[in-house]
C-alpha positions as CSV (number, residue, x, y, z in Angstrom):
1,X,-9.7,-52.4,-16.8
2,X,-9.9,-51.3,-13.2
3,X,-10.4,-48.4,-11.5
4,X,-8.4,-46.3,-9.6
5,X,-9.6,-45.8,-5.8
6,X,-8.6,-44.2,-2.7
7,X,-9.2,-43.6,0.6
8,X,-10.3,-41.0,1.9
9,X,-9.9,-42.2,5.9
10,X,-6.3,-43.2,4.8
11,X,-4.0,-41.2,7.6
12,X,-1.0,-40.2,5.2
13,X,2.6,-39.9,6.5
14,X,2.4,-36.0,7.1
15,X,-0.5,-37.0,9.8
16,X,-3.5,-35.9,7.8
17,X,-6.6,-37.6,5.9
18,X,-8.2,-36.8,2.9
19,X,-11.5,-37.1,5.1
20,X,-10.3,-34.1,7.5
21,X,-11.1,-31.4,4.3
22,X,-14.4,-32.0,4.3
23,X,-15.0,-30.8,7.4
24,X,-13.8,-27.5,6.5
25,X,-15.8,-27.2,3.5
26,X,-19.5,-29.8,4.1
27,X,-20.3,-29.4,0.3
28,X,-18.1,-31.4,-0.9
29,X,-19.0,-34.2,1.2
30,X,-22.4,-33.4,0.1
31,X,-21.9,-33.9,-3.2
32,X,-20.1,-36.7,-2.9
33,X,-23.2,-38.4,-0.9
34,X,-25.5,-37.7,-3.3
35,X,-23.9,-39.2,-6.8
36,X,-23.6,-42.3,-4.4
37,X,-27.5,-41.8,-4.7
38,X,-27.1,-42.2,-8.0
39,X,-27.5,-45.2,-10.9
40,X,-24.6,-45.3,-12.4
41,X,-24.9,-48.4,-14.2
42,X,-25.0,-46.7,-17.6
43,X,-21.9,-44.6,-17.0
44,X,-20.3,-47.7,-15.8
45,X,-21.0,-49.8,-18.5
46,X,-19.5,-47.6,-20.9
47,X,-15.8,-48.7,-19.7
48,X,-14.1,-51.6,-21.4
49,X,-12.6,-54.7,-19.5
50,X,-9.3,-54.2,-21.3
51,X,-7.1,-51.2,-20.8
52,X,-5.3,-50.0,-17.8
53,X,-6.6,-48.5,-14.7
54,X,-8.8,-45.4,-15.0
55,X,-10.2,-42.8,-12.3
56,X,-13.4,-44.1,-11.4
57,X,-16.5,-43.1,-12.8
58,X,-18.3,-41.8,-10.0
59,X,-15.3,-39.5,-8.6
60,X,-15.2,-37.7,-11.8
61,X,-18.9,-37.4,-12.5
62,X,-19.0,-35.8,-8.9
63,X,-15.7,-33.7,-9.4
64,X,-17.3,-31.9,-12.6
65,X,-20.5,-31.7,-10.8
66,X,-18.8,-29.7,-8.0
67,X,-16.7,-27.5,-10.6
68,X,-19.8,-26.3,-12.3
69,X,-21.4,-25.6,-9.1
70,X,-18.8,-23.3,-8.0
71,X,-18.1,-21.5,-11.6
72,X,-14.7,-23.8,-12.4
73,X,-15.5,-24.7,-16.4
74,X,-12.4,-24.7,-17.8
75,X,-10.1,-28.0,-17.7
76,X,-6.7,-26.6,-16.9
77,X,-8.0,-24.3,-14.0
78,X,-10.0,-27.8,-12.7
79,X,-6.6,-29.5,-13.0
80,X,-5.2,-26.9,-10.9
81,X,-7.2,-27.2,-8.4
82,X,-7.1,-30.5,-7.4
83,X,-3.6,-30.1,-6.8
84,X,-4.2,-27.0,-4.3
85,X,-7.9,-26.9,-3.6
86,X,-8.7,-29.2,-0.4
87,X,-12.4,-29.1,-1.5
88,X,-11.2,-30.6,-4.8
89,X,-8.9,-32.9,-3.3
90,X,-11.5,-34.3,-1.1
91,X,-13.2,-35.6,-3.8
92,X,-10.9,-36.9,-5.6
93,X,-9.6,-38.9,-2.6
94,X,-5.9,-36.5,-3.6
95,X,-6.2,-37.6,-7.0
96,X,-4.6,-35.5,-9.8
97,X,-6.3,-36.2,-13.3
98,X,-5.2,-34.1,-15.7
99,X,-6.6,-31.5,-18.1
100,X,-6.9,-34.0,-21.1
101,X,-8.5,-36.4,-18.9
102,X,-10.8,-34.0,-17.5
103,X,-11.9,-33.3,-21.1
104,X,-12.4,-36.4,-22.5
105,X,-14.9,-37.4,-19.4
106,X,-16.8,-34.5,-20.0
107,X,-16.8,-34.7,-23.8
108,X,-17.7,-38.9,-23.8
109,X,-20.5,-38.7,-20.8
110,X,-22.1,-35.0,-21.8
111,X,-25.2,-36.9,-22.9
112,X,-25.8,-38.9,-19.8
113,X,-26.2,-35.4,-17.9
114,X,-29.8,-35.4,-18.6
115,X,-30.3,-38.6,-17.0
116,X,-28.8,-37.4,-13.7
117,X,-30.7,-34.2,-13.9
118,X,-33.7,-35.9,-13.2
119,X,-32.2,-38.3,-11.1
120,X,-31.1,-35.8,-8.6
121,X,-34.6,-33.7,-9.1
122,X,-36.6,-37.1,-8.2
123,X,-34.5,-37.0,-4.6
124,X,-35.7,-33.8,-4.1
125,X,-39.4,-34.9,-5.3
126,X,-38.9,-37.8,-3.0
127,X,-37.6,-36.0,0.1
128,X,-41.2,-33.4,-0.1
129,X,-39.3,-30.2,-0.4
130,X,-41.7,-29.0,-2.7
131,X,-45.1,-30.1,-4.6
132,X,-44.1,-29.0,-7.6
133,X,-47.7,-27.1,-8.1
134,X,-46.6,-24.0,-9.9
135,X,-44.4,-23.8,-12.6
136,X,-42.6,-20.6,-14.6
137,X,-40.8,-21.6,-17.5
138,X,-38.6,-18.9,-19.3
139,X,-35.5,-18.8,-22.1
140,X,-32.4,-17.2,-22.1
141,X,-29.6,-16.5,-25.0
142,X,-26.6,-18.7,-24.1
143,X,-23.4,-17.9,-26.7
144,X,-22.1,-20.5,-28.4
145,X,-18.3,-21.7,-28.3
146,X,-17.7,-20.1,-31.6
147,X,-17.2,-16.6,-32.5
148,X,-19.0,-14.2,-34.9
149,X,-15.9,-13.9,-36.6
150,X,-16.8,-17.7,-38.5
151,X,-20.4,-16.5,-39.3
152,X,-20.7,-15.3,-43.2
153,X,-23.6,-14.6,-45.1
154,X,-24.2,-16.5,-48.7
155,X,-22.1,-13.7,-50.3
156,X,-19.5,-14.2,-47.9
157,X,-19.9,-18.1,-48.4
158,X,-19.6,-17.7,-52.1
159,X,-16.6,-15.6,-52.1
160,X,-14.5,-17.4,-49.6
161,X,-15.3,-20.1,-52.3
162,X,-14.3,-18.5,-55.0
163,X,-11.2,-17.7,-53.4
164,X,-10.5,-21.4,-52.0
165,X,-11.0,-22.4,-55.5
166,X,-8.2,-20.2,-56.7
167,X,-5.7,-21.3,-54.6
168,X,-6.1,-25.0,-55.0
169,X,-6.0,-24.3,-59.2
170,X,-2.8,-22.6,-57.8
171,X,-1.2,-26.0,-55.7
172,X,-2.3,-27.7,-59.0
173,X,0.0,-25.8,-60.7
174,X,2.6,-26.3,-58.6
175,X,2.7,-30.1,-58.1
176,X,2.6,-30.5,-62.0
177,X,5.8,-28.2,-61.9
178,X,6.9,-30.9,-59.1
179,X,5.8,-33.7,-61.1
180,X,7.7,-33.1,-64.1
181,X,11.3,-31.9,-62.3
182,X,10.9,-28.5,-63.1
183,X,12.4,-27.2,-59.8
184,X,14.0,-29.7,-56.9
185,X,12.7,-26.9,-54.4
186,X,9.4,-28.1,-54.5
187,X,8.2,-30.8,-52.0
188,X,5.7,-32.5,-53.8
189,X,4.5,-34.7,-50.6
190,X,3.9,-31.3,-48.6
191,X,2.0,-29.3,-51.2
192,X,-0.4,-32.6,-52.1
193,X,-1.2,-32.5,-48.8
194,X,-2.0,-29.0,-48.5
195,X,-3.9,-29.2,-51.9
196,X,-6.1,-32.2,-50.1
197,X,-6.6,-30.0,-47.2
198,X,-8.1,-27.3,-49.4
199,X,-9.9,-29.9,-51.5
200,X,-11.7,-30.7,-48.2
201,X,-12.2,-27.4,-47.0
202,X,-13.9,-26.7,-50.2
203,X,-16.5,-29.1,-49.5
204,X,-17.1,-28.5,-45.9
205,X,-17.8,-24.8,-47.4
206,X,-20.2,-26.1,-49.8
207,X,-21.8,-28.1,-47.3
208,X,-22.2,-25.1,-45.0
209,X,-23.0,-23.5,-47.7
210,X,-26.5,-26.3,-48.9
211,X,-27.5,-25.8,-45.1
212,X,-27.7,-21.9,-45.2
213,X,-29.7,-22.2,-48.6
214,X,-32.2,-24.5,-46.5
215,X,-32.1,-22.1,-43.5
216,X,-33.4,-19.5,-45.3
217,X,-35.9,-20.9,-46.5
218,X,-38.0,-20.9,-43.2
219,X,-37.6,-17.2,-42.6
220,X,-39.1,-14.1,-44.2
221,X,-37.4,-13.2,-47.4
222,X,-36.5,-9.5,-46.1
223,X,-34.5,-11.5,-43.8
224,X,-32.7,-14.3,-46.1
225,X,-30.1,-12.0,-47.5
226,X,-28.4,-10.8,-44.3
227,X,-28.9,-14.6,-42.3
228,X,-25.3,-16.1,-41.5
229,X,-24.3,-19.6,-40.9
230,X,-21.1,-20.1,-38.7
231,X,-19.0,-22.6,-40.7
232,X,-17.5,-24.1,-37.4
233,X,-20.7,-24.4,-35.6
234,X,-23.3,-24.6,-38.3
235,X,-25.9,-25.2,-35.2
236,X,-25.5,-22.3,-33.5
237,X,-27.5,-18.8,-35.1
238,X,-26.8,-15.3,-34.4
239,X,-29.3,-14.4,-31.1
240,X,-31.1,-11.2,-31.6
241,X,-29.6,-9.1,-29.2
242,X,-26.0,-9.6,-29.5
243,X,-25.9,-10.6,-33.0
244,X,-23.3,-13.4,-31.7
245,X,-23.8,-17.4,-32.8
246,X,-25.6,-19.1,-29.8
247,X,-28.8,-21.2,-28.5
248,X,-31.4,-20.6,-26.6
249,X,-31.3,-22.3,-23.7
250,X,-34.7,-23.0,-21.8
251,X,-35.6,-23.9,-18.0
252,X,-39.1,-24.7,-15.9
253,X,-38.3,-23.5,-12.3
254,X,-40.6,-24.3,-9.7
255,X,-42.1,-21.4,-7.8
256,X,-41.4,-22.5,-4.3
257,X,-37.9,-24.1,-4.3
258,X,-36.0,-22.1,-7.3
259,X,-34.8,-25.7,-8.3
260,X,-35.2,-26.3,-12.4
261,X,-37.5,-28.9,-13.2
262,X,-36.7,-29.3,-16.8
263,X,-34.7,-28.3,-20.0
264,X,-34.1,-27.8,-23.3
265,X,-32.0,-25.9,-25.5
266,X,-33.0,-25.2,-29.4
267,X,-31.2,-23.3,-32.3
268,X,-34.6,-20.4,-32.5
269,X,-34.0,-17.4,-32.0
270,X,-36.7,-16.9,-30.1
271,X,-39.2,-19.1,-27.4
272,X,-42.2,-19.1,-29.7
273,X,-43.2,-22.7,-30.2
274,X,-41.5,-23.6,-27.0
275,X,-44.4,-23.6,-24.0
276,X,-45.9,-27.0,-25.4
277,X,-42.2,-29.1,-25.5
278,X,-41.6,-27.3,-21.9
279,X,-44.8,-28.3,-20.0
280,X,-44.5,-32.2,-22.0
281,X,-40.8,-32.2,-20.5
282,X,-42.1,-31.3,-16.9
283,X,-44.7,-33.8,-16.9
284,X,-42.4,-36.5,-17.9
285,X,-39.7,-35.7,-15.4
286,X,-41.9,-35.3,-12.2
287,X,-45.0,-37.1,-13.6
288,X,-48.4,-35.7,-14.3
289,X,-50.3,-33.5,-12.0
290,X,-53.8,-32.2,-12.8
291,X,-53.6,-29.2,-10.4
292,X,-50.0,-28.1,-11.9
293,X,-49.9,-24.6,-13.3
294,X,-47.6,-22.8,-15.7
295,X,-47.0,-19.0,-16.0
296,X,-44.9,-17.6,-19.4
297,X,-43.6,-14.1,-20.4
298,X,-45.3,-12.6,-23.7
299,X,-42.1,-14.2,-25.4
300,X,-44.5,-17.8,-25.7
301,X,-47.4,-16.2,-26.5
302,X,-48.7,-17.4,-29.9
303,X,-52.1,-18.7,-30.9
304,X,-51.2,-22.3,-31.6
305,X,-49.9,-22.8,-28.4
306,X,-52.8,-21.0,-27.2
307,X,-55.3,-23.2,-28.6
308,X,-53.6,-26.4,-27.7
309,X,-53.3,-25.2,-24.1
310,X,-57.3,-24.8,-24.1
311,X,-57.9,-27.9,-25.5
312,X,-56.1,-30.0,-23.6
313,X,-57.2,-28.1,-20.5
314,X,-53.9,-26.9,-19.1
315,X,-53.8,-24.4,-16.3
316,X,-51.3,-21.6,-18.0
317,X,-51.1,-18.3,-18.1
318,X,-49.3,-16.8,-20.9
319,X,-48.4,-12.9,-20.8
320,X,-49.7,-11.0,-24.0
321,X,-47.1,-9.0,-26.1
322,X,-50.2,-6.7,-27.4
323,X,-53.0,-6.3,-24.8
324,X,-54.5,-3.8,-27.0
325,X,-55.3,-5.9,-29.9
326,X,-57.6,-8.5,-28.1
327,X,-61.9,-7.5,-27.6
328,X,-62.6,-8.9,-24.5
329,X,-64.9,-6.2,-23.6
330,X,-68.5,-6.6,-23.1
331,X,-69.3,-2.8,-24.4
332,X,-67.2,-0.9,-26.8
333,X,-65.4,2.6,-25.1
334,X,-68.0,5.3,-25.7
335,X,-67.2,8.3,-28.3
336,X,-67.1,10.7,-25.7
337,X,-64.5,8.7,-23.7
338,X,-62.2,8.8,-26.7
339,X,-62.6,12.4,-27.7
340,X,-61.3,13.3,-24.2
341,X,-58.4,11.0,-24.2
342,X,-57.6,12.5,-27.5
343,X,-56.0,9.3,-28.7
344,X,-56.1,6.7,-31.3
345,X,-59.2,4.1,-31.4
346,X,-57.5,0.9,-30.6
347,X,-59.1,-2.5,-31.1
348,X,-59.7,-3.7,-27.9
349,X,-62.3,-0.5,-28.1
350,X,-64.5,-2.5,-30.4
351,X,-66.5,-5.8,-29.0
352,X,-66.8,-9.1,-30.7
353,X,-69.6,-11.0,-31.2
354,X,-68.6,-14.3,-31.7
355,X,-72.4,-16.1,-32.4
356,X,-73.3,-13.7,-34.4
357,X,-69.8,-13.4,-36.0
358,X,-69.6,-9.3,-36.4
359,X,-67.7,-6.8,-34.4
360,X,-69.6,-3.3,-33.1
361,X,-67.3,-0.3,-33.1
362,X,-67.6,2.3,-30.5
363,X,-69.7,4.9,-32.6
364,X,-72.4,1.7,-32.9
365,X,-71.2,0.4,-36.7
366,X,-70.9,-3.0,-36.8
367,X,-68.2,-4.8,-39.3
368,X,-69.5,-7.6,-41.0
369,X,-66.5,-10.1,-42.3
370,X,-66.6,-9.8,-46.2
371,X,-63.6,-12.0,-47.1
372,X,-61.3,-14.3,-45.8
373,X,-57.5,-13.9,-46.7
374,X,-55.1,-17.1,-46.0
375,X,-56.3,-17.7,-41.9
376,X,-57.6,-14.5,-41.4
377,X,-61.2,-13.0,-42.2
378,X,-61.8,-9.2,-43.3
379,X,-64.4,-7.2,-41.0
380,X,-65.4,-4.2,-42.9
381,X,-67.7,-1.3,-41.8
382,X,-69.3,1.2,-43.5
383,X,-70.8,4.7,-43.0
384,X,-67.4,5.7,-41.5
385,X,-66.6,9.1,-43.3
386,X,-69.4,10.7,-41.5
387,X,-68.3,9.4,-38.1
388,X,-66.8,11.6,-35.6
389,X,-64.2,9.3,-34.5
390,X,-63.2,8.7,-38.2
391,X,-59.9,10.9,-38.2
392,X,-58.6,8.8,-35.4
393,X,-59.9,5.2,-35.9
394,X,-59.5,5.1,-40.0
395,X,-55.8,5.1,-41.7
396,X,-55.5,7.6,-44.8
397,X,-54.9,4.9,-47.5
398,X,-58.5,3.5,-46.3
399,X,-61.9,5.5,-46.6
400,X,-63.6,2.7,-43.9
401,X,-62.5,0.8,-40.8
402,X,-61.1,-2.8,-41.5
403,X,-60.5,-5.4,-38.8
404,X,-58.2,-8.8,-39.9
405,X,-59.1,-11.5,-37.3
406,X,-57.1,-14.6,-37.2
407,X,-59.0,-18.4,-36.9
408,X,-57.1,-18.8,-33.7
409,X,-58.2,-15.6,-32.0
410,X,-60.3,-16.7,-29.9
411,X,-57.6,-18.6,-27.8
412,X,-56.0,-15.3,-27.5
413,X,-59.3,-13.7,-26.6
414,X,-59.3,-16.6,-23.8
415,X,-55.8,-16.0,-22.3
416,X,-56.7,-12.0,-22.7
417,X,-59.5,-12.7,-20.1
418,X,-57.6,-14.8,-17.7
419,X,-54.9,-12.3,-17.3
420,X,-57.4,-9.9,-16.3
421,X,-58.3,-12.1,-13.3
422,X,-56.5,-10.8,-9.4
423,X,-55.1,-14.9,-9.3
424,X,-52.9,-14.4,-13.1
425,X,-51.4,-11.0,-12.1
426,X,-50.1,-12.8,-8.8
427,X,-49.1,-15.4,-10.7
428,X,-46.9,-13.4,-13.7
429,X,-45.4,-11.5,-10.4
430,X,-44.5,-15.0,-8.9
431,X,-42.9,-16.0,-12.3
432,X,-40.8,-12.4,-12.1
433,X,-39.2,-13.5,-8.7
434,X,-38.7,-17.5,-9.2
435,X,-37.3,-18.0,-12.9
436,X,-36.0,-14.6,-13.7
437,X,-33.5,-15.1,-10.8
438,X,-32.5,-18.4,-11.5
439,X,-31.1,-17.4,-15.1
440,X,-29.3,-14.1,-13.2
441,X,-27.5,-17.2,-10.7
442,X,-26.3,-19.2,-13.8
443,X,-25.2,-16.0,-16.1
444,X,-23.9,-14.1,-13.1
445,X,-23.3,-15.7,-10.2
446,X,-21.9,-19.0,-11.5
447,X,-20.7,-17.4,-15.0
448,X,-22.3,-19.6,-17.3
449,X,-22.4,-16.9,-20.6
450,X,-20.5,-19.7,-23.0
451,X,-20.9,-23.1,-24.1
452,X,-17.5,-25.3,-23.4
453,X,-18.8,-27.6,-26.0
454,X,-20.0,-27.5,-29.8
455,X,-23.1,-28.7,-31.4
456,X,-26.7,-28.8,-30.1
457,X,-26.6,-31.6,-28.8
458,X,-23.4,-31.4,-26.8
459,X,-24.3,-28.0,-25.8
460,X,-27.7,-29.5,-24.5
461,X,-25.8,-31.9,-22.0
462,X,-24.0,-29.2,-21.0
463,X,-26.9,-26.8,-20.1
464,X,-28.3,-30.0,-18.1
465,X,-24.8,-29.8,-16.4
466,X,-25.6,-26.0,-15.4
467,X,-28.9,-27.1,-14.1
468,X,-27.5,-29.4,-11.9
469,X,-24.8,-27.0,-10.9
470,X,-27.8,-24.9,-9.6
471,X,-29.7,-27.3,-8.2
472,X,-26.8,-28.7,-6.3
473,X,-26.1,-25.5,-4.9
474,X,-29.9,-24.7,-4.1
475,X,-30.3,-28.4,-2.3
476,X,-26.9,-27.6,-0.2
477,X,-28.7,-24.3,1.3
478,X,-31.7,-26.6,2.0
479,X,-29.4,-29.2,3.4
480,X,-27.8,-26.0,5.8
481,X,-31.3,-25.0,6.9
482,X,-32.1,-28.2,8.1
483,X,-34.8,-29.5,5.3
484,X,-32.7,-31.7,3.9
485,X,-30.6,-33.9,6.2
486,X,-32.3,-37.0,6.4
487,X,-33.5,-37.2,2.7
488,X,-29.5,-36.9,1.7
489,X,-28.2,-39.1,3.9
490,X,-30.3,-41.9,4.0
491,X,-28.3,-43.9,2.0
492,X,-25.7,-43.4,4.2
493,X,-27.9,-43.7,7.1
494,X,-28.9,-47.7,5.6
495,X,-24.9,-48.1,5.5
496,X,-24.4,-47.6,9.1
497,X,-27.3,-49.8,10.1
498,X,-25.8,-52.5,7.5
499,X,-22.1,-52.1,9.2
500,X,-23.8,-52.3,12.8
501,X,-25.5,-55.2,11.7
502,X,-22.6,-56.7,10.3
503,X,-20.3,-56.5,13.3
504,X,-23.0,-57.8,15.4
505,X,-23.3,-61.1,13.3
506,X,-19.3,-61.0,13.3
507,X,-19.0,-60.8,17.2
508,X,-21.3,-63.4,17.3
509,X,-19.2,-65.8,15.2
510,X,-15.9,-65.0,17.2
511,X,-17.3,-65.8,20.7
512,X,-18.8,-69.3,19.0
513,X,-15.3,-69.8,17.5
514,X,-13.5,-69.0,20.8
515,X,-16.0,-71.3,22.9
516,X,-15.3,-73.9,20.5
517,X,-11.6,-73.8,21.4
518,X,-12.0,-73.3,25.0
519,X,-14.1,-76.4,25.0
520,X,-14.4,-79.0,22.2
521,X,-17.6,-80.7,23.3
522,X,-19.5,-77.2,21.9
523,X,-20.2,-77.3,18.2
524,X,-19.8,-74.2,16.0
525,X,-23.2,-73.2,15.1
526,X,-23.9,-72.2,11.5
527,X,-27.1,-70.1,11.9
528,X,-27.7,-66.8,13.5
């Protein structure tokens, strides 16, 4: 197998070249340049010998990275423009692949976009736009190719079943009536086939059907009998918000350059869990940094993560969901202070004790832990019905105050306290104008609200695709201003000096060949 090339300096017969619509339109050169940055040894290798000619690799890897960058996902518009777009036709060197071409390269290569993520984000590493010091990592809801509409509950499941079942007892009957001659109406080839087709439907169903019962059983059982599985995308789950199958897609932006520094996209419907996998996938793709830090909405905030994050000594700052139930003070609120507000007694009023192991409400009763339930111990107090704060700090099913503190609080108790210093709130307002933005540019601006592709693992290549999309566009503005010209181009900078070489080596050989001639006595020299 070959590949099919072009020029792009080629003058055609109508007096233009391919090269002359770049000029109009710089990013398309630019993206050109940079996949020729690129190893594409493993995309390469993935094209047999045999066969006929095919478009070459690296003009469609660059064609797709262009049409994501400017909101162009769908095959048949893609195919469309290459046959009218100049930008388009640039890089294809006026090459027309078509729709079903399009799709397959996407389709066959989608895992290989996670390579060239962080191939591209090592040239930016390399040409110093950034240091990569502070990181914010967020989530977003991305919906999935399929629609609610293929989503069903066990119930559901169990009926469609039922009903499946009926009609393939009913194409039985049939082909028996077939089989024995009863009517010469009846094409028994067509309704065996149909029957088959049911037959297999049937157990796709049931399979859905074994993976919903396993589902379940990792959520909350006042949540098992509504939870849907979509029988065409059993990956995808139904995303809080819009009650629509999807993922949820997650992104580390650095602070400084808005460029994404990692990904990954998981099935959960939310990002609990998610901080420690993020900061791992950042330190792998632009290697370890001691005096990297990370800032994360109240979304990651959870006290295993918190734990691990103090242990392993990991500058974070994680935003708390419930400020009000961590004691970080150093004295409780006085009585009088409450009594004024005329509020609630919350817990952060109360102070903790941690060598003594007892926490000191604000009317001076201490809570002594009495019993421990699960991971949590039970701080009870006494002397409360006589207190003055005892209508408004005790619950009327309880006749004294009871505090449940978890094993891991005192990681929460630790972030808590960090968040309270002048350096975390400029950090979490950092975090509000660097990643928060970036998802608004991929939902908005470049339209990415649904997966093209099925499955979490295709739908993960294709998120890395976005996030090239956006960096692409975010290096281009850099390459505009100036800070990235000579980073970019040095490849093709080496060329030139190669080529100026190589004519200087070739003149040199053609006025020894032409001194030869003029006079035979002169032998051709064989080294520069």
């Amino acid at each position: 197998m070959g590949f099919i090339t072009s020029d792009r300096s080629q003058t055609s017969l109508l007096g233009f070249c391919v090269e002359d619509f770049a000029k109009e339109d710089p990013k398309s050169r630019f993206v050109v340049e940079l996949v020729s940055r690129l190893d594409l040894r493993p995309l390469f290798a993935r094209y047999s010998e045999q066969g006929g000619d095919s478009y070459a690799p690296s003009m469609m890897l660059a064609l797709w990275f262009f049409a994501y960058s400017e909101n162009q996902i769908h095959t048949r518009d893609l195919e469309r423009s290459c046959m009218f777009d100049t930008r388009y036709m640039y890089i294809t060197g006026n090459q027309r692949p078509d729709h079903t071409t399009l799709s397959r390269f996407r389709k066959a290569n989608i895992d290989l976009m996670s390579e060239y993520f962080v191939q591209i984000l090592l040239l930016a590493q390399e040409a110093g736009l950034s240091d990569f010091k502070q990181i914010a990592i967020d989530g977003t809801k991305i919906k999935a190719k399929s629609s609610g509409r293929h989503s069903y509950t066990e119930d559901q499941l169990n009926k469609k079943i039922e009903r499946l079942r009926q009609d393939i007892a009913h194409y039985m009957q049939r082909c028996d009536f077939a089989e024995q001659g009863a009517t010469d109406a009846l094409n028994l080839e067509a309704l065996q086939a149909e029957k088959a087709r049911l037959e297999e439907l049937e157990k796709e169903l049931l399979q859905r059907k074994e993976q919903l019962q396993k589902r379940k059983q990792t959520l909350k059982p006042e949540k098992r009998d509504k939870h849907q599985i979509n029988i065409l995308e059993p990956e995808a789950r139904l995303m809080p918000k819009d009650k629509k199958p999807g993922y949820n897609s997650q992104a580390a932006v650095d602070t400084q350059t808005h460029l994404i520094v990692a990904t990954d996209v998981t099935d959960q419907p939310n990002d609990q869990g998610q901080l420690i996998p993020m900061i791992q996938a950042v330190e792998k793709n632009i290697d370890t940094d001691p005096d990297r830090s990370y800032t994360a909405d109240a979304g990651y905030h959870n006290t295993e993560d918190l734990k691990a994050l103090k242990e392993n000594n990991i500058d974070a700052i994680v935003a708390d969901p419930a400020p009000n139930n961590r004691t970080i003070k150093e004295n409780p609120t006085s009585v009088e202070s409450i009594l004024e507000q005329d509020r609630k007694v919350e817990r952060n009023d109360f102070v903790y004790y941690q060598d003594e192991d007892y926490y000191q409400c604000p009317a001076g009763n201490k809570l002594l832990p009495v019993k421990n339930k699960g991971n949590k111990t039970v701080y009870r107090a006494s002397g409360c019905p006589s207190c003055p704060l005892a209508k408004c700090c005790i619950s009327s099913k309880k006749e004294v105050k009871q505090i449940h503190r978890s094993h891991r609080e005192g990681a929460a108790e630790w972030m808590a306290r960090r968040l309270n210093t002048d350096e975390a709130k400029k950090r979490m307002k950092m975090r509000a104008t660097s990643v928060e933005p970036v998802f608004g540019n991929l939902k908005q601006n470049l339209g990415f609200r649904r997966f093209s592709l099925q499955g979490l693992q295709n739908v993960h290549g294709e998120f890395n695709l976005m996030c090239i999309a956006h960096n692409l566009n975010v290096l281009f503005k850099m390459m505009q201003q100036g800070r990235l010209t000579a980073a970019i181009y040095a490849s093709q900078s080496r060329i030139n000096q190669f080529m100026t070489i190589s004519k200087n080596i070739l003149a040199i050989y053609i006025f020894r060949i032409a001194r030869y001639f003029f006079n035979p006595n002169k032998a051709i020299y064989t080294s520069i």
